[in-house]
N, C-alpha and C positions, 0 to 999 in steps of 0.2 A: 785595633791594638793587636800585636804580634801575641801568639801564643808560645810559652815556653817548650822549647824541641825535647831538652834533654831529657834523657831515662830517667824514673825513678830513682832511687836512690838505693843501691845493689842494686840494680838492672842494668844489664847490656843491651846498648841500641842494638836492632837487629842488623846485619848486615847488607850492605849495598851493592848488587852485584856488579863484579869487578869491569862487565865489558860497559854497562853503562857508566862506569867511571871515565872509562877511556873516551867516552865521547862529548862529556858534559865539560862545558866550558861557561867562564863566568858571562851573566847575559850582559854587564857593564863594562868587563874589559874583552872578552872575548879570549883571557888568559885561560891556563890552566887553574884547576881546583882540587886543595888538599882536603881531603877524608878525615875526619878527627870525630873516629868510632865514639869514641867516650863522651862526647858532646854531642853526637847524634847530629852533625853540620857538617858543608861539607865549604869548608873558608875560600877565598877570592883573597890573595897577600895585596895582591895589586889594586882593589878595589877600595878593600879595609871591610868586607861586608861577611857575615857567616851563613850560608842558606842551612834552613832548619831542614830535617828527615821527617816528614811525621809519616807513621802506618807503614817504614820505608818508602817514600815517596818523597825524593827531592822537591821542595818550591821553590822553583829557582826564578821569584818576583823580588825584586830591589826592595819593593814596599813591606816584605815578609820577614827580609834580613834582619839582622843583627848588626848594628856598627862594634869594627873590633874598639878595644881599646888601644888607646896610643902606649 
């Protein structure tokens, strides 16, 4: 069972540094991936999937995901 990503509740995810952004692509589409600080995930649009942040640390495993909603 997935564990829940997001912060606290008043807590800011910590930050994900910007040049591993630039390299990290979704492992299903091989797309780009939006950052969405405040959920602590970093979303796949083309997949439908949210990889979680924990400790900052991307898991960027399909079976970790989150399916978005439609």
């Amino acid at each position: 069972m997935s564990q829940t990503s997001a912060p606290p509740a008043g807590a800011e995810a910590p930050a994900v540094d910007p040049r591993l952004l630039e390299i990290l692509v979704c492992p299903v589409t091989k797309g780009p991936l939006r950052y969405d600080r405040a959920a602590g995930e970093l979303v796949s649009e083309g997949a439908g999937l949210a990889y979680p942040i924990r400790d900052g640390i991307p898991i960027m495993l399909p079976d970790e995901a989150r399916r978005l909603a439609d």
